[in-house]
N, C-alpha and C positions, 0 to 999 in steps of 0.2 A: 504494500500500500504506500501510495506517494506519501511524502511530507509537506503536509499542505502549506506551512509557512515559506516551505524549499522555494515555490512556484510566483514565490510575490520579490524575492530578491535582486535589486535590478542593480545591473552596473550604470554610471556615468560619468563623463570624462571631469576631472579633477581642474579648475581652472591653476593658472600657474600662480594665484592668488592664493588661492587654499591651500594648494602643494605646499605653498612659499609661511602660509602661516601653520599648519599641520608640523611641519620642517621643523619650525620654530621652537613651537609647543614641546614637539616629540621627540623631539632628534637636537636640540641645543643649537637651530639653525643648519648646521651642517650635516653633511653624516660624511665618517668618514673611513674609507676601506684599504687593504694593505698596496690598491693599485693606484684610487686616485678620491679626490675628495667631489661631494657631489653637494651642489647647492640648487635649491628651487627650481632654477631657470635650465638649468640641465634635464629636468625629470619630463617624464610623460606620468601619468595618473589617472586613475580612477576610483570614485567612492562606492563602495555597495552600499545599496540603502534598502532598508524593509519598513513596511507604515511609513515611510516619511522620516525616517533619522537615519543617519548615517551609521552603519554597525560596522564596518571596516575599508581601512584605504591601502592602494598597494599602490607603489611607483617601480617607475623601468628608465632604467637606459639602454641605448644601443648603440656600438660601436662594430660598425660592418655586419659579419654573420654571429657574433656574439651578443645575446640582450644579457643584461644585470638584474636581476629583482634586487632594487635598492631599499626601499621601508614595505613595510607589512606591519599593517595594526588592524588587530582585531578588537571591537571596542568594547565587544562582548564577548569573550572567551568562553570557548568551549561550545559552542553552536553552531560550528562550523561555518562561520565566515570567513575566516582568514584561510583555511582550506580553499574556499568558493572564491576568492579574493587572490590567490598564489596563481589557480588554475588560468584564471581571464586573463593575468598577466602574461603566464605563457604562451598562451595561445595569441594575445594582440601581439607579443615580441614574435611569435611565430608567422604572425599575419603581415608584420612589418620587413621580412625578412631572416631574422634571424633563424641560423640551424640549430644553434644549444645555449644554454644559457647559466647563468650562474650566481650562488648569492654567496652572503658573509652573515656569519651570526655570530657573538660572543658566546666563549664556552659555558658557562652558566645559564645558558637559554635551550631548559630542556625543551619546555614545551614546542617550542619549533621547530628545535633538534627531530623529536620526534614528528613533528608534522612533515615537516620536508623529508624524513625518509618514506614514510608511509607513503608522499606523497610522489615517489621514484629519484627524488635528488638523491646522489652519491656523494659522501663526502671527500675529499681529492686531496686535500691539502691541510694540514692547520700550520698556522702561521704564527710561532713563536712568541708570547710578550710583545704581539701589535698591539695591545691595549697601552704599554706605553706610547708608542708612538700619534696614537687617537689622546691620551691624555695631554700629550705637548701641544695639541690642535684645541683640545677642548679639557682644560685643566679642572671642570665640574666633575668628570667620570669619576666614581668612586673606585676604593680600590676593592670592593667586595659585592656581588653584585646577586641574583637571583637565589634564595636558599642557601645561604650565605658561603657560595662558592667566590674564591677568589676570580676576580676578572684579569686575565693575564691574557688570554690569547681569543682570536679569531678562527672561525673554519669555515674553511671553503667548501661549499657542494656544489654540484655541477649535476646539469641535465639536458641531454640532447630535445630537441622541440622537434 
């Protein structure tokens, strides 16, 4: 039997306005990854919304046949938007061109962790105490971060489109 809320979820494209204050809010203006730093005007986006409020935003970049999933907020955890939210982006990066694509998440971020495997990303790489390198950009980062795992490193997954 369907999920009748599943059927009312709609994507819409994220103005570079919202991306630009979302950024703000969520990400300390910037976000920043072991390959390049990504500010507002960089992003492509979109907001899922159900009833009329926004329940999760995902941004993308694209560099040739590579796209990026750069932020993913789900604003309601655990009802599968940011699943709903991962998938639109892959596929518009897919639509756009790209052949695979790839994100970063800090080690302390099971929940993702787990969402992005289940969801076919491999992880490929972790990238060493990039958490310093993110806190010389953005000296807010704490040094202990989700279930109070220390924040030291970045990993990379990767997934063909």
């Amino acid at each position: 039997m369907a999920d009748p809320g599943r059927d009312e979820l709609r994507f819409e494209p994220a103005s570079p306005t919202r991306i630009a204050a979302m950024t703000d809010e969520h990400w300390g203006g910037i976000v920043v990854t072991p390959e390049r730093t990504y500010r507002a005007a960089n992003l492509s986006g979109a907001f899922a919304r159900l009833a009329g409020r926004e329940v999760a935003l995902v941004t993308w970049a694209r560099d040739g046949a590579t796209g990026e999933v750069v932020t993913l907020d789900a604003f309601e955890p655990g009802r599968g938007f940011g699943r709903r939210a991962l998938a639109f982006a892959e596929a518009e990066l897919a639509r756009e061109g790209a052949t695979d694509a790839k994100l970063y998440t800090t080690n302390d971020n099971v929940r993702a962790i787990a969402l992005y495997l289940r969801a076919g990303w491999r992880l490929v790489r972790v990238h060493l105490d990039a958490m310093d390198a993110v806190r010389a950009r953005k000296p807010g980062v704490p040094l202990t971060g989700e279930y109070g795992i220390p924040l030291r490193d970045m990993w990379e997954f990767a997934k063909p489109l």
